[in-house]
C-alpha positions as CSV (number, residue, x, y, z in Angstrom):
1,X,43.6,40.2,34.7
2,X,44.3,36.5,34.2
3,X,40.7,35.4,35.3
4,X,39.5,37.3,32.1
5,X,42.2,36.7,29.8
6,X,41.4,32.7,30.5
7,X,37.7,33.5,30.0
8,X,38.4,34.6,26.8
9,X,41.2,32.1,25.4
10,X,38.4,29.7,26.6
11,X,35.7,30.9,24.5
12,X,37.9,31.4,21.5
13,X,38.5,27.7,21.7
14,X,34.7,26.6,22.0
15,X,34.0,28.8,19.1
16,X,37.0,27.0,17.0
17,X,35.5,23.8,17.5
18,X,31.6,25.0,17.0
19,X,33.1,26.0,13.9
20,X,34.8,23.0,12.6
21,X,31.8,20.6,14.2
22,X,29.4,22.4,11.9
23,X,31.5,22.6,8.7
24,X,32.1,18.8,8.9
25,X,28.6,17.9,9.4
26,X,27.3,20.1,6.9
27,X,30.1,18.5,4.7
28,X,29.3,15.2,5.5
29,X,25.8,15.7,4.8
30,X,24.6,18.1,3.1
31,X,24.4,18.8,-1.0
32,X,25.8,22.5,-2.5
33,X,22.9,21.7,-5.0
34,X,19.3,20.9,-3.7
35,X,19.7,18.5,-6.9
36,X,20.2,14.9,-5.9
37,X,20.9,13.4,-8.8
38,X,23.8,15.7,-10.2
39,X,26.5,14.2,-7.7
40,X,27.8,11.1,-6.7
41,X,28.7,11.3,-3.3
42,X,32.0,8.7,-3.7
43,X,33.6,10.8,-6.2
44,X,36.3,12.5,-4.7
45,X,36.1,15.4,-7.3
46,X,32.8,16.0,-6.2
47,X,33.6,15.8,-2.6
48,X,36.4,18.6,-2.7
49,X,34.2,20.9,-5.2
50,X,31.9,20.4,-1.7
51,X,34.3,21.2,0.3
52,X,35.5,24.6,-1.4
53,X,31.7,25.6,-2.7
54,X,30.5,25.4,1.2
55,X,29.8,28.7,3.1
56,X,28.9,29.5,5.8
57,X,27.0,32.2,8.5
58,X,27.9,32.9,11.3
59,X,26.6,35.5,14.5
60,X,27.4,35.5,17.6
61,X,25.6,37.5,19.8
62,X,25.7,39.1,23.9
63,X,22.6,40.4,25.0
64,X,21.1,40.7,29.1
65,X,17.7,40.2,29.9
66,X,14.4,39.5,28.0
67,X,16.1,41.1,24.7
68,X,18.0,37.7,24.8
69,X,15.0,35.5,23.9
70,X,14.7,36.6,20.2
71,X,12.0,33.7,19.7
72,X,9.8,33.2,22.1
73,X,7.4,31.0,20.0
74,X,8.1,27.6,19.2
75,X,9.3,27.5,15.3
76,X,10.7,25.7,12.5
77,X,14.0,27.1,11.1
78,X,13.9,27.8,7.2
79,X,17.2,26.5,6.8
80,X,18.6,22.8,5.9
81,X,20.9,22.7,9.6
82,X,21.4,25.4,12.3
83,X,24.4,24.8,15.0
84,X,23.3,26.9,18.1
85,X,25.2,26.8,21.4
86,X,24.6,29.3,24.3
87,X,28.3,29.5,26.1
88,X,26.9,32.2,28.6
89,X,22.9,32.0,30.1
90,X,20.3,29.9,29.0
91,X,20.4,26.9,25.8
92,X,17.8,26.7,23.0
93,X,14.2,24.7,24.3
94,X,13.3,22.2,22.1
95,X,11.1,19.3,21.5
96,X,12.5,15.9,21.2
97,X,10.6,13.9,19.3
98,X,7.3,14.5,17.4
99,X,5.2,13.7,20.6
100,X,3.2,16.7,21.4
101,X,3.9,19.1,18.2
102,X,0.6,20.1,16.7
103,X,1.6,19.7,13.1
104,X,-1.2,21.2,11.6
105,X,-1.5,24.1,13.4
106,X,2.3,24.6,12.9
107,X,1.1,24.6,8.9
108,X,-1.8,26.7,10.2
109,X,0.9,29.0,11.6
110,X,3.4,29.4,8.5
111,X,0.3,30.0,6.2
112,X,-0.5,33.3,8.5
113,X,2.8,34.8,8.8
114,X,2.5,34.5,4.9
115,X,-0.9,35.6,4.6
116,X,-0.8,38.5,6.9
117,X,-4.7,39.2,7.5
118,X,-5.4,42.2,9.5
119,X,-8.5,40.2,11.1
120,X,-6.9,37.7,12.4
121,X,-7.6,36.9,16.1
122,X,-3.5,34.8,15.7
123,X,-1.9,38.4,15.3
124,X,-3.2,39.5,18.7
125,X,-2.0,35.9,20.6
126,X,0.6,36.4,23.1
127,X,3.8,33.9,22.6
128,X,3.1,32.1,25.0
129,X,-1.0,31.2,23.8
130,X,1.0,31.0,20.6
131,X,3.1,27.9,22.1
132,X,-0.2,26.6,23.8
133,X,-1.4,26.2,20.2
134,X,1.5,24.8,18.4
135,X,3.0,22.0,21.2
136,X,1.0,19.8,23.7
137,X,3.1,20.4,26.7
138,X,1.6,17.2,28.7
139,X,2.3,15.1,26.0
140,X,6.0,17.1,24.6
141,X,9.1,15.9,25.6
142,X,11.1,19.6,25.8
143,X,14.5,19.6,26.4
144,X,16.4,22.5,27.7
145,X,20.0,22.8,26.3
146,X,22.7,23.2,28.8
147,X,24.9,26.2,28.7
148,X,28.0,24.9,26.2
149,X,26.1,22.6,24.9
150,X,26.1,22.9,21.1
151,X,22.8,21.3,19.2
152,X,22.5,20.7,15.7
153,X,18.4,21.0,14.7
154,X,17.3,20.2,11.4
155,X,15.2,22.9,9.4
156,X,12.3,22.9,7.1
157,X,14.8,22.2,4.3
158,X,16.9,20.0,5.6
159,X,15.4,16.8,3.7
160,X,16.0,18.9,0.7
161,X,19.8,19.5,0.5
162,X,20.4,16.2,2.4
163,X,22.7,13.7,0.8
164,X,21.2,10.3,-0.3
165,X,23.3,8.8,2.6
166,X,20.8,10.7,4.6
167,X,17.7,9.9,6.3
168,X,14.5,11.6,5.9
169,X,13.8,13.7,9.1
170,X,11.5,15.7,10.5
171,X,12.4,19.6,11.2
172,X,13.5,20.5,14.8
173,X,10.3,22.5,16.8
174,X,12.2,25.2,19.2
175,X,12.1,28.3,20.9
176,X,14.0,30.8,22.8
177,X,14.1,29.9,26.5
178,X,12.9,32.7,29.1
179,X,15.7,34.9,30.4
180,X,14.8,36.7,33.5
181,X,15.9,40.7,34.0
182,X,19.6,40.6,34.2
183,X,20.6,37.4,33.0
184,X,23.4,37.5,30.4
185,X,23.1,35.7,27.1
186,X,25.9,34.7,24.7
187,X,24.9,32.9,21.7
188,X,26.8,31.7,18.3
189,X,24.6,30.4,15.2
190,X,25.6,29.1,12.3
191,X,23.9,28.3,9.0
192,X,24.9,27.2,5.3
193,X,24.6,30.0,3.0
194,X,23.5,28.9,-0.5
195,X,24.4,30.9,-3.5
C-alpha cells in the first residue's frame, strides 16, 4: 500500500543523509593515518587522497524485544567515531559530560575483559550491578536519544586519528537502552574502517 511504500521511501532518505553526515564529519576530522605529522591538512592533495582512502561500515539492524539491547553495560567504543541513530524504538543512553563516570573502574573494567580470570567475582555481575559500578547515576547527566535522532560519540581512539584542527576529547560512556517484550528496534551504525 502507499502507507508502507512512504515508510520506506522515508527511511531510504534518513539513511542517505546518515550516510553523508558521517562521511563528512569523519572527513573533516579525522586522519587515514594515526600519524599526525605525515599530513598537512591545507593541502588539497592531501585532502582528496582523504577523501578517496576513507571507508567506511556500515549495519543496520531490526530486532523486537530484549534481543534489541545488544549492550546493556555502559561502555566505551574501540573506535575513533561511531554515528548511531535508532529510526524505529528506543535511541542510544549516554552520559553527557564526565559528571558521574567512574573512570577508574571503567579502566578497572577493560583490564578484566582482557584479563579473563575465572575467579573473578565481575564475571558473575549482572549488567545492571555492572552500570552501578561504572556511572554514579545521582551525579550522571544521561541522556536518552530520541527515535531519528542520529548522535555522533567519540571512541577510545578518537584523540588518536583526530586532525590537529581537533580538540582533545574524552570517549563517549553509553549503553543500550531497555527495550521491553515486543518493542521493535531499528538501528544503523557506522564506523571508519582502517586498513
Amino acid at each position: 500500500n502507499n502507507h508502507s511504500v512512504g515508510a520506506v521511501d522515508d527511511l531510504a532518505s534518513s539513511l542517505s543523509e546518515a550516510l553523508t553526515a558521517y562521511r563528512e564529519f569523519c572527513l573533516q576530522h579525522l586522519l587515514i593515518s594515526p600519524d599526525k605529522n605525515c599530513c598537512d591538512d591545507e593541502n588539497d592533495n592531501i585532502v582528496e587522497n582523504r577523501r578517496r582512502k576513507l571507508k567506511l561500515k556500515c549495519r543496520l539492524v531490526a530486532s523486537r524485544g530484549p534481543s534489541g539491547a545488544k549492550c546493556p553495560q555502559y561502555h566505551i567504543d574501540h573506535v575513533p567515531v561511531r554515528w548511531i541513530q535508532t529510526f524505529v524504538g528506543p535511541g542510544v543512553e549516554l552520559i553527557d559530560g564526565k559528571n558521574g563516570v567512574r573512570w577508574e573502574a571503567f579502566r578497572d573494567s577493560e583490564r578484566e575483559q582482557d584479563e579473563v580470570n575465572p575467579d573473578s567475582d565481575a564475571i558473575s555481575w549482572t549488567p545492571q550491578e555492572r552500570n552501578k559500578m561504572l556511572v554514579d547515576s545521582k551525579q550522571a547527566n544521561a541522556y536518552h536519544a530520541l527515535q531519528g535522532e542520529g548522535i555522533l560519540m567519540l571512541g577510545e581512539q578518537w584523540n588518536e586519528y583526530a586532525t590537529r584542527q581537533s580538540p582533545f576529547l574524552t570517549p563517549t560512556v553509553h549503553k543500550s537502552p531497555e527495550v521491553s517484550n515486543l518493542q521493535p528496534r531499528v538501528l544503523l551504525t557506522q564506523d571508519v574502517v582502517f586498513d
